[in-house]
Backbone as a printed PyTorch tensor [residue, N CA C, xyz], in Angstrom:
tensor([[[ 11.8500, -19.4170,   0.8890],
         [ 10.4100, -19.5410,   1.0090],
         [  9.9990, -19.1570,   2.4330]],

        [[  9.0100, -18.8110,   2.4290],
         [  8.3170, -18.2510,   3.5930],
         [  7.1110, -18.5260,   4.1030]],

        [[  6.4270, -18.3180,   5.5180],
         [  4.8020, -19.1290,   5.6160],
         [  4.0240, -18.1060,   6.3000]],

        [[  3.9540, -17.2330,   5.9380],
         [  2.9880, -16.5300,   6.5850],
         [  1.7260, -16.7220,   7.1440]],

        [[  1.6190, -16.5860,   8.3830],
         [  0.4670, -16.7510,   8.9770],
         [ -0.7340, -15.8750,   9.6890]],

        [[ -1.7570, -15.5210,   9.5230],
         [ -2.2640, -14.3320,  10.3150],
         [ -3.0460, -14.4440,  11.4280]],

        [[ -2.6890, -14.2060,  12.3570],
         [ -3.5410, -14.7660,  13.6130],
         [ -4.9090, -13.3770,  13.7330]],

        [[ -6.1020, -14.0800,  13.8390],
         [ -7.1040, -12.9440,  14.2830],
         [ -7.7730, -12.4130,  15.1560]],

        [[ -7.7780, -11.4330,  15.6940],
         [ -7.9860, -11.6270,  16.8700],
         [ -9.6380, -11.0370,  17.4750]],

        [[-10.2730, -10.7440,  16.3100],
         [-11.5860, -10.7820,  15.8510],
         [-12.1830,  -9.0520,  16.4120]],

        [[-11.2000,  -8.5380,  16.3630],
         [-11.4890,  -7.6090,  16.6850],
         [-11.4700,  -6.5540,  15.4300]],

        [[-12.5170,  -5.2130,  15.5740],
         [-12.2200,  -3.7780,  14.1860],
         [-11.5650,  -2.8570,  14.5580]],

        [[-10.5710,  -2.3810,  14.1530],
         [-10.0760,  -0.9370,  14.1550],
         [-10.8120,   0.0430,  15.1110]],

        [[-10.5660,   0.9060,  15.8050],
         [-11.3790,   2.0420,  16.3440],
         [-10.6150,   2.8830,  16.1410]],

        [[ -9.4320,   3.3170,  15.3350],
         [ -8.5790,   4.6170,  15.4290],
         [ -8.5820,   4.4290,  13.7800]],

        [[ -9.1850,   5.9000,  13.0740],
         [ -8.6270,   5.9600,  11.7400],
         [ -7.1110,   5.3220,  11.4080]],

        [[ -7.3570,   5.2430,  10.1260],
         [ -5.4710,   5.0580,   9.5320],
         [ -4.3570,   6.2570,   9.3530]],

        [[ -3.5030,   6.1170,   9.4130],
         [ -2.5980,   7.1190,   9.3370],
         [ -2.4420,   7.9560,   7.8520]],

        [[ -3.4440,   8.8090,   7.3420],
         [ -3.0320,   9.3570,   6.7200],
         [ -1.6240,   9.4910,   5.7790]],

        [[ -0.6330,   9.2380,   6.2250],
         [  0.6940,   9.4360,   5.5140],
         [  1.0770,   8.0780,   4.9340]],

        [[  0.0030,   6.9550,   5.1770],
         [  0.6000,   5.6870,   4.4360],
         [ -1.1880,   5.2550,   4.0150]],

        [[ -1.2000,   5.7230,   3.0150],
         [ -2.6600,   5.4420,   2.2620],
         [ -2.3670,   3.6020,   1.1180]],

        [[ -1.0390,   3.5990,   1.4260],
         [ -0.9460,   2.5070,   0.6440],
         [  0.0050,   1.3210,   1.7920]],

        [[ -0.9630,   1.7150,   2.3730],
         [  0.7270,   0.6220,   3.5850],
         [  1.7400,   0.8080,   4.0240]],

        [[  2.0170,   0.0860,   4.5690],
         [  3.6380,   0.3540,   5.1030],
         [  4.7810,  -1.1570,   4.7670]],

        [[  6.0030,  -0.5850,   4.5910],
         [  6.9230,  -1.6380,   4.1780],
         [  7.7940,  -1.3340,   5.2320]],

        [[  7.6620,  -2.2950,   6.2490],
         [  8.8220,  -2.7060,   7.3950],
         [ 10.4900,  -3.3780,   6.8170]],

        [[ 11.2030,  -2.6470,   7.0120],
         [ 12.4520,  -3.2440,   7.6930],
         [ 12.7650,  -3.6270,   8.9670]],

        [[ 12.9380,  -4.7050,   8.9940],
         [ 13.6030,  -5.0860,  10.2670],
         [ 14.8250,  -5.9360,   9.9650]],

        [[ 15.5280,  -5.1970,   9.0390],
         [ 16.8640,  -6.7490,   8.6010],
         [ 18.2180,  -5.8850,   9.0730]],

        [[ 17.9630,  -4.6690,   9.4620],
         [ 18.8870,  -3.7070,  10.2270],
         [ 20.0270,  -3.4280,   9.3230]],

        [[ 20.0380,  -3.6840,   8.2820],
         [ 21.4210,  -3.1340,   7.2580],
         [ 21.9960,  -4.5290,   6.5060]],

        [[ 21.4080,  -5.6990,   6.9460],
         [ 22.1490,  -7.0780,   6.5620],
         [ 22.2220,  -7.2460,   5.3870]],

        [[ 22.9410,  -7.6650,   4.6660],
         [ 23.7990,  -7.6970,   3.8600],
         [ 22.9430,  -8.6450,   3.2610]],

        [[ 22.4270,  -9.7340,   3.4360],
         [ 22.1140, -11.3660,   3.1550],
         [ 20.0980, -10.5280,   4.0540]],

        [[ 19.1270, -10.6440,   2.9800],
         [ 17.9270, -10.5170,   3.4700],
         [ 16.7410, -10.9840,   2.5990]],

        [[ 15.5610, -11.0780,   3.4830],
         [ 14.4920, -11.8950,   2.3910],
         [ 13.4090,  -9.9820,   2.1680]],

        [[ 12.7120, -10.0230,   1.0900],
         [ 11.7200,  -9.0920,   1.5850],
         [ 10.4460,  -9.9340,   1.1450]],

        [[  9.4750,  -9.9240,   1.9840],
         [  8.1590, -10.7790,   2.0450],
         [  7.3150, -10.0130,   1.9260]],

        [[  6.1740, -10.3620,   1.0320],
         [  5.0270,  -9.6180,   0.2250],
         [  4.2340, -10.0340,   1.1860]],

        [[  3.1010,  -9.6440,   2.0320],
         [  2.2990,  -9.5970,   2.9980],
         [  0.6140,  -9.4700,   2.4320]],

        [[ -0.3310, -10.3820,   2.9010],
         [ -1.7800,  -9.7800,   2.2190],
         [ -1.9220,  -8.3920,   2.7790]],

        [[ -2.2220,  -8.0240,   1.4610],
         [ -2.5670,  -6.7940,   2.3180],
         [ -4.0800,  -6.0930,   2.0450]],

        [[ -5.0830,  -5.1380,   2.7020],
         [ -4.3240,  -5.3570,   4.4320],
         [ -5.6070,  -6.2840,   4.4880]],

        [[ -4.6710,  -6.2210,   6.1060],
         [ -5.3720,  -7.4030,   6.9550],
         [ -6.9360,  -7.5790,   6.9020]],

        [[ -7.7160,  -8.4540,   7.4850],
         [ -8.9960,  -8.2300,   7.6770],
         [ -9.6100,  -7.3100,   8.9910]],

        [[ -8.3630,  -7.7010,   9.6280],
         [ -9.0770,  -6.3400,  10.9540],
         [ -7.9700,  -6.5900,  12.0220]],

        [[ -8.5240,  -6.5400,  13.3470],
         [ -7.0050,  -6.4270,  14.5170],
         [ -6.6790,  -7.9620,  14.4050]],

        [[ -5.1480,  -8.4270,  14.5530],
         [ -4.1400,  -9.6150,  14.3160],
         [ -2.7750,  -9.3460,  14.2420]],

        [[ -2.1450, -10.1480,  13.9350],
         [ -1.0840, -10.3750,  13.9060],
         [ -0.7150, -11.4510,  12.4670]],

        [[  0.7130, -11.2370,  11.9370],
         [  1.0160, -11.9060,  10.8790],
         [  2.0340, -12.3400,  11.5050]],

        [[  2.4990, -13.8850,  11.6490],
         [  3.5890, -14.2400,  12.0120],
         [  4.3350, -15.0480,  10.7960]],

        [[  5.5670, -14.3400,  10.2210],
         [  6.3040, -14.8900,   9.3480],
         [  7.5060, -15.6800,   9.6790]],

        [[  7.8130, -16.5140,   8.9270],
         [  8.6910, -17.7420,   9.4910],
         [  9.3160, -17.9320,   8.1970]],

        [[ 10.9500, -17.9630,   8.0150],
         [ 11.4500, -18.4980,   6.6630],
         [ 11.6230, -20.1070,   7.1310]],

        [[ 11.4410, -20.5150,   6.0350],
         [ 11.3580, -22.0310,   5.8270],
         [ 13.2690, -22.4500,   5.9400]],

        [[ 13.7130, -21.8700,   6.1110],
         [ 15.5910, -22.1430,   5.0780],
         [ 15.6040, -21.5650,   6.7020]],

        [[ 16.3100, -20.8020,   7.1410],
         [ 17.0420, -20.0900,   8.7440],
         [ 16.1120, -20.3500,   9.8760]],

        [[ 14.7420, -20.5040,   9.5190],
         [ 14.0450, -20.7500,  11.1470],
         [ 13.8330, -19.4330,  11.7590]],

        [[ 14.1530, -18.2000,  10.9920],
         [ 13.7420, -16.4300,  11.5640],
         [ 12.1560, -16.8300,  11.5450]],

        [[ 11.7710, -16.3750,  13.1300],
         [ 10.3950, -15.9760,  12.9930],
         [  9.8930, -15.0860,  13.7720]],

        [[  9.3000, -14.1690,  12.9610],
         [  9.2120, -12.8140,  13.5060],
         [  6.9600, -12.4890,  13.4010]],

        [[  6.9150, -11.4580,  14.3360],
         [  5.0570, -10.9310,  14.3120],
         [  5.1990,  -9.7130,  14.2750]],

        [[  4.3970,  -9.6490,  13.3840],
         [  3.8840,  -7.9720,  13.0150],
         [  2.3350,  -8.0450,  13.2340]],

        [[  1.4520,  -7.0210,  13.7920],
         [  0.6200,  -6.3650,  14.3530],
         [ -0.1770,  -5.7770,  12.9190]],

        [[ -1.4670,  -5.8810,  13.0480],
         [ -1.9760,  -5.4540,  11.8400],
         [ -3.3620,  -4.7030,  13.1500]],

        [[ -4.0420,  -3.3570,  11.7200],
         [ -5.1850,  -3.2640,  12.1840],
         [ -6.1270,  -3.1130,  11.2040]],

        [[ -5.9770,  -4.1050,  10.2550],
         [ -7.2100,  -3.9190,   9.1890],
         [ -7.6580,  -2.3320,   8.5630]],

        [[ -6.8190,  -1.7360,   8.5670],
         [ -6.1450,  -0.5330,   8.2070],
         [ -5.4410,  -0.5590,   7.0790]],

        [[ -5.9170,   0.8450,   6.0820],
         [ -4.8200,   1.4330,   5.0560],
         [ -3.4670,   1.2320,   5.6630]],

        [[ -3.1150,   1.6500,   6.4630],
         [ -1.5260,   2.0150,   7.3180],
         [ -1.2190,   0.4580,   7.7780]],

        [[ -1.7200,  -0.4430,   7.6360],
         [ -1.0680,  -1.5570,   8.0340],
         [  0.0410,  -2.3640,   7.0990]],

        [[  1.0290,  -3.0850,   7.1560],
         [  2.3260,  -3.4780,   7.0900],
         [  1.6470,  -4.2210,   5.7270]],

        [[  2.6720,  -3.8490,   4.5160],
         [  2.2160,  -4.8990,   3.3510],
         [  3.4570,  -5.0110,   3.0100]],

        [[  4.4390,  -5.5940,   3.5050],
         [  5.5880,  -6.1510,   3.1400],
         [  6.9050,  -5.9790,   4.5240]],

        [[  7.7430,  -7.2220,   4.6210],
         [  8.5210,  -6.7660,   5.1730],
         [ 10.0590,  -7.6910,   5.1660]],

        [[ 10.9820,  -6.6040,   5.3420],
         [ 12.2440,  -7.0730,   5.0510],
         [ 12.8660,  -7.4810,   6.2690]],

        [[ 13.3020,  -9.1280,   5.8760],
         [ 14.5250,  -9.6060,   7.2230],
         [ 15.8410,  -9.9810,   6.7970]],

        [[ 16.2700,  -9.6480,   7.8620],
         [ 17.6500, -10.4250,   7.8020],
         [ 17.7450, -11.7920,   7.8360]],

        [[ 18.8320, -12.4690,   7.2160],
         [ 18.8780, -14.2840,   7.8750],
         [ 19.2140, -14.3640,   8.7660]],

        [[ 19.3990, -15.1470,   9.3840],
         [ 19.7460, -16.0080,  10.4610],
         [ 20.9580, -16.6410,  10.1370]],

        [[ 21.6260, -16.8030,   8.9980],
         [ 22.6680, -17.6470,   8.3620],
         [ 23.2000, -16.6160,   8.6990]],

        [[ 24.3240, -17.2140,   9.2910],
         [ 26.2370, -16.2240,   9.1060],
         [ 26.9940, -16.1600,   7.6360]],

        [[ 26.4760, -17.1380,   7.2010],
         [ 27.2570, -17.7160,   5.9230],
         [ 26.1420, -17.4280,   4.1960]],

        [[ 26.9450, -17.3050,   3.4480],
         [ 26.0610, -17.0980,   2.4640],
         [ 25.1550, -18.4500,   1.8220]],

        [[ 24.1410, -17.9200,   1.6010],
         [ 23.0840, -18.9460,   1.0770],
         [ 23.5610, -19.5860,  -0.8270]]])
């Protein structure tokens, strides 16, 4: 389980979206791990923020950057924190 949180920082976009991700983007950051969560993200954001995700089970807590943008992050994959299998 996971807690996603979105911090806002009340700010709008001033740079179009990236064209090449009209549907978002799906982050890896679990670097090849063997043992990983992938987390469904609102998507998108309401405007400039941050999403800080936290697994409930390992204590990984990681921020991703949003800009209320097509091209902003709607999912993302981590590694655990466990050495050992879950």
């Amino acid at each position: 389980m996971h807690k996603v949180t979105w911090i806002d920082m009340e700010r709008w976009p001033k740079v179009k979206p990236n064209p090449d991700f009209p549907n978002g983007i799906d982050v890896d950051m679990s670097q090849g791990a063997v043992i990983a969560c992938l987390v469904t993200l609102p998507y998108p954001a309401k405007r400039i923020g941050s999403y800080v995700i936290e697994c409930e089970k390992c204590k990984l807590r990681v921020a991703l950057t949003t800009a209320g943008r097509l091209d902003d992050p709607r999912s993302v994959k981590l590694a655990c924190k466990w050495k050992e299998k879950r």
